[in-house]
N, C-alpha and C positions, 0 to 999 in steps of 0.2 A: 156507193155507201161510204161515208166518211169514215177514215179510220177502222176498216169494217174488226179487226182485229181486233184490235183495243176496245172499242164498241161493244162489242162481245161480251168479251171480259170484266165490263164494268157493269153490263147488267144484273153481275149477281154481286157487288162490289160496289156500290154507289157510295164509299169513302173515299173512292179514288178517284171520281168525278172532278174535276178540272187541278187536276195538279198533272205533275208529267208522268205519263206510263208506256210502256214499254214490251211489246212479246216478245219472248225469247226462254231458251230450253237453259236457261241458266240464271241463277237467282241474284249474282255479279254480288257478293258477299263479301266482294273485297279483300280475300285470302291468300289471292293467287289474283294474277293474270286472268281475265275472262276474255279469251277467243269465241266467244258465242257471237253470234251474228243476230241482227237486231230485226224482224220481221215487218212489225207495223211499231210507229209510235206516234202518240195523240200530238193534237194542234202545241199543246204545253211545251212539248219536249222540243217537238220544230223549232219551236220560237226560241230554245237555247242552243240550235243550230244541230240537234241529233237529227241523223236517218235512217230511213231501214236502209241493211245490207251494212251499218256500221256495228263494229266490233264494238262489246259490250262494253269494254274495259274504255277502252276510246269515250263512249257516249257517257258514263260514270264521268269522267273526267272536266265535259263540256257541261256538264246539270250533275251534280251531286246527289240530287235529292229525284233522281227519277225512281219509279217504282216500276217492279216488272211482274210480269204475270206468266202462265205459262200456258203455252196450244194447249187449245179446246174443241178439240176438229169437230166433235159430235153436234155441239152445240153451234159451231159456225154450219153445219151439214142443217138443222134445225132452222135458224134463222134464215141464209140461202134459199132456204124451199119454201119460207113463210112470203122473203123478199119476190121470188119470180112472180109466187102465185099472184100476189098481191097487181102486180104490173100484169099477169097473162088475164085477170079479171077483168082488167079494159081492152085488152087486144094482145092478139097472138102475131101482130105485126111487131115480132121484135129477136136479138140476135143477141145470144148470151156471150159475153166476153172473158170471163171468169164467178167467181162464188158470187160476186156482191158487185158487179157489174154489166152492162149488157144497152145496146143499141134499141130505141122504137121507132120505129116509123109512123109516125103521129098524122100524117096527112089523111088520112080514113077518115079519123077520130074527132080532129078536126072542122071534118066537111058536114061531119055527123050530128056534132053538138053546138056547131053555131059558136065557135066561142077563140078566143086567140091564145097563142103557143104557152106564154107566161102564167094564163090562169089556167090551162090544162096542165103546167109542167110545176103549180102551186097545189094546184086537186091533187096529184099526185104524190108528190112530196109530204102531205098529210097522211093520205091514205099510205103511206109507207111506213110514217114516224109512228102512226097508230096502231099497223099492223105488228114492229120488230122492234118499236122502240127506241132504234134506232135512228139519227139523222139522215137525210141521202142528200146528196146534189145532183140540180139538173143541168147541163149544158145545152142549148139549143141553137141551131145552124140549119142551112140549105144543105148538107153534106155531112157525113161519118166527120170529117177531118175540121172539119168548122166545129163541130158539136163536141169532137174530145177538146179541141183547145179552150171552148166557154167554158166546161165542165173544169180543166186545169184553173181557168181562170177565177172560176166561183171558186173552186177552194181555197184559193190564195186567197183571195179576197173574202173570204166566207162570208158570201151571199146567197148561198143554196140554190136559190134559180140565176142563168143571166143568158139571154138570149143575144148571140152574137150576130150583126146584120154581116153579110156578105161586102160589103164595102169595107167594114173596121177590120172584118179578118183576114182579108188580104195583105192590107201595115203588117199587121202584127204575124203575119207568116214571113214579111218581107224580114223580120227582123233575129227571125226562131234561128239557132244555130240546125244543119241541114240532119242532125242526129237525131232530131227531135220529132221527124217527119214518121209517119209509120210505118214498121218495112224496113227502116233504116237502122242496119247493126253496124257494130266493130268495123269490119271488113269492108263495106260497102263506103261507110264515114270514112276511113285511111286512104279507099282508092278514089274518089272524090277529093280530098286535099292533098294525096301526094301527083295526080294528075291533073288538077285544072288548078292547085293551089286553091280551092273555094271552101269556105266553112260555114256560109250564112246562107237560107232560102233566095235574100236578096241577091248574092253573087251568085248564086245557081242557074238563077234566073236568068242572069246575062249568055248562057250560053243556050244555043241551038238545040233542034230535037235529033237531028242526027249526030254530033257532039257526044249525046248523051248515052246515044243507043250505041254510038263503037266503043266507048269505055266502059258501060256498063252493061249493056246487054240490050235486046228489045226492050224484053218487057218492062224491066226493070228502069233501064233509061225512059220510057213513055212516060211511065207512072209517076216518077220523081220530075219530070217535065212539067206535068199539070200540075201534081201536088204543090210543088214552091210559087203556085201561080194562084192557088185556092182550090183547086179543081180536084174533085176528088168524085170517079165515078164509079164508085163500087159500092153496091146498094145493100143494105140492110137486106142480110141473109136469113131471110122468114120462114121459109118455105117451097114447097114441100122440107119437111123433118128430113133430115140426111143420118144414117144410123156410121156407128162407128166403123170404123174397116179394122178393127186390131183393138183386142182389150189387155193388161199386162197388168204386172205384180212386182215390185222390185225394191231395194234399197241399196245406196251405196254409200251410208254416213253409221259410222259405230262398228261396219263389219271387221271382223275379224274370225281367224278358223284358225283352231288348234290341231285338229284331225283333217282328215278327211271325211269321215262319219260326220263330223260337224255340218262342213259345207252339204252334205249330202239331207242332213235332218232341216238345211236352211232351206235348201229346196223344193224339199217336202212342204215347209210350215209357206210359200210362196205357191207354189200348186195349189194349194188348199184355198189361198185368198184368192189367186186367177179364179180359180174353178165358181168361189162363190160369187165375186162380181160379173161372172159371164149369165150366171145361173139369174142375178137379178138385173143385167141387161136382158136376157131372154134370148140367148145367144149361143152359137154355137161355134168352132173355128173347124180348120182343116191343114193348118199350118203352126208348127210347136216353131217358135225363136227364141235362143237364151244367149246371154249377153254378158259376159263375165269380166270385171275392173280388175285388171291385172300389174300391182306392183311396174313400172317400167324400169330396167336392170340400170342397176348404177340410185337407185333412189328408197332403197327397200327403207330408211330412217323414219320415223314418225313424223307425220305434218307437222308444222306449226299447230295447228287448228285440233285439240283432239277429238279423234273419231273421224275425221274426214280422210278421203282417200290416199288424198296425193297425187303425186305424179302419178300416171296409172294410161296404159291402152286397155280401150276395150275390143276381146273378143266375140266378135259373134257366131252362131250356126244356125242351120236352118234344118226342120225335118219336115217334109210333105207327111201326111195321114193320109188315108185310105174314105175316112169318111171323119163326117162334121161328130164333133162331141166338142166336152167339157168336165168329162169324167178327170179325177180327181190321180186316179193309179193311170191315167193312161201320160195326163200331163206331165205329172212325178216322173215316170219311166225315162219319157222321151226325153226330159230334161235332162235327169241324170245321166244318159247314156250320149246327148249334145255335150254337156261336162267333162267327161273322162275322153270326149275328142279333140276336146279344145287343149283341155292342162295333159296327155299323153303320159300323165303319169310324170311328169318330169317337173312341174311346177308347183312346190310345195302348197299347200292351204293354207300360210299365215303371207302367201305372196297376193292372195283373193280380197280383193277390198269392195267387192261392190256384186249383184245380181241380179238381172230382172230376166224373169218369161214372158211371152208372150204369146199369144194366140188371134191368128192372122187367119183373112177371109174369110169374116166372121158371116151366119146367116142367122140371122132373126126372124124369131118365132111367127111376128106379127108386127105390121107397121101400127106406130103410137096413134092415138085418133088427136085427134085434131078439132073436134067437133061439141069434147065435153061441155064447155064453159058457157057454149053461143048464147044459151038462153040469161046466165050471169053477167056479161056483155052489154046484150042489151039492156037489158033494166039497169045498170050501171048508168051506162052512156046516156038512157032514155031520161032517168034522173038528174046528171048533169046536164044534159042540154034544156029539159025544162027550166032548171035554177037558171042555167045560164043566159035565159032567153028573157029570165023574168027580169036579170040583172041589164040585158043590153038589147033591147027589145026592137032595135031597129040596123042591130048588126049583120054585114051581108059577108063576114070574110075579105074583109079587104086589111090584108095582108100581103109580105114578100112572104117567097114562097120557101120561108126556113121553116121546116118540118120536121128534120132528124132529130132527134134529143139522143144524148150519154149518158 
């Protein structure tokens, strides 16, 4: 989804429709210094060089005249389940990536309706704008990794579809700095240029598969072996439905404790939210984990940033249960009683900057079906391949075989 943030935001706001805008939990009023951090900002704001994860005072600076807005989780939660539904209506061959993102496996679909990648990934894109209002782009490739770079590449270029052939996305990986690949963090980009000196897919490329596996690991070296090469064999993860292993509850931005009773009623009101997202996964655990952001000595000062942590270790503990629940006093209990073994009574409450529970080995009530839509599907698919047939009446699928879409 373009902008899904911003997007959002301007569905109920259609004044603020092509000018620059901005989410963020700060209104940047200009009074003070805004250390707010900038979440989503529209194509507008881009073009006067703001990004998300830029500080608001900072982005105020580069565009003057941006507008900001502020989260709307319920209504991104709304839109998200309009956006799936809308894509699980033609097929359940597909791999969520976040709210307003997610992988298809289109070759079914494909074979099904007679018809080629660009006007399925056009059908689509209607059937989306019509469904949330919203814009979406599509990327499409032989691979995951083909199909996010179309996808980045349609946005820049804002073309909404653009299907990249396996030939042009090889250049153009030869060319991607190697941080760009998926998989690839901090740590892995440093030990990559402080040991082989390489920054680029292309100079990655020059070296060997076993090179790659002593400096970085098996797996790790294989994967980035193929990736800088185009090769990307990790499939669009459909199915069977995989259920969580661990549901949690936490915050670590705004906390602060005055008492001990404090931290104690946060726990409480964090029990309470676990217990009910377990209750509307349909879930049960057998293992209580709490995790407490603790001041690191020598930095007790307030951030830069207000409300954020700081410097901070986190502690953890763990308590095994006796039997699966999600009861409400049993969480709390266990919680509070992980708490008082972690701070021993020795670590004030204004040193706690952060909290999350956890409830691990999780059992589910009932596997998700998988089956409701079949009959929505077909009549979908069966309408687009009749149109499609009437439009290309003597097309056999002769295509490469780029099938993935982002």
């Amino acid at each position: 989804m373009d902008c899904f943030f911003v997007s959002v935001g301007r569905l109920s706001r259609p004044h603020l429709l092509e000018v620059p805008v901005a989410v963020t939990h700060s209104k940047g009023n200009g009074s003070i210094v805004s250390k707010s951090e900038i979440a989503c900002v529209s194509y507008e704001g881009r073009a006067k060089g703001v990004t998300a994860g830029m500080w608001l005072d900072e982005a105020k600076g580069l565009c003057p005249e941006l507008q900001t807005i502020p989260y709307d989780f319920e209504e991104y939660r709304r839109v998200s389940k309009i956006f799936f539904e809308t894509v699980a209506s033609l097929t359940l061959e597909l791999e969520p990536i976040s709210c307003d993102e997610l992988y298809l496996n289109a070759r079914q679909i494909l074979l099904t309706s007679s018809t080629f990648p660009n006007q399925l990934a056009t059908f689509l894109r209607t059937a989306i704008k019509e469904s949330t209002k919203i814009d979406a782009t599509i990327g499409i490739g032989n691979n995951k990794l083909t199909a996010r770079i179309a996808t980045r590449m349609a946005k820049e270029n804002r073309n909404g579809v653009l299907h990249l052939a396996s030939s042009d996305a090889k250049e153009i990986i030869r060319e991607l700095p190697v941080s760009k690949l998926p998989g690839v963090g901090y740590a892995t980009t440093d030990k990559i240029n402080n040991v082989h000196k390489i920054k680029s897919c292309g100079e990655l490329e020059s070296l060997n598969l076993q090179e790659l596996k002593s400096s970085l690991g098996e797996k790790t070296g294989e994967k980035l072996y193929w990736l800088c090469r185009g090769v990307d064999n990790d499939p669009v993860n459909c199915g069977p439905l995989h259920h969580a292993k661990s549901v949690s509850a936490g915050c670590s931005f705004g906390v602060r404790f005055s008492t001990t009773a404090d931290l104690n009623d946060f726990i409480k009101i964090l029990a309470s939210e676990l217990s009910r997202r377990a209750a509307e996964s349909r879930c049960t655990g057998d293992k209580i984990t709490l995790s407490l952001w603790i001041v690191r000595k020598g930095f007790i000062n307030e951030p830069v940033k207000p409300g954020a942590h700081g410097i901070v270790d986190i502690h953890t503990r763990t308590r095994q249960l006796h039997i699966h629940t999600r009861e409400v006093d049993i969480v709390y209990n266990m919680s509070s009683e992980l708490s008082r073994s972690i701070t021993q009574g020795s670590i004030p409450p204004n040193y706690i900057r952060g909290v999350r529970i956890s409830l691990d080995n999780l059992r589910h009530e009932s596997d998700m079906k998988r089956t409701e839509k079949t009959f929505t599907q077909k009549t979908i698919l069966s309408a687009f391949s009749s149109i499609n047939k009437m439009r290309n009446p003597t097309h056999k699928n002769g295509f490469e075989n780029d099938w993935e879409s982002g």
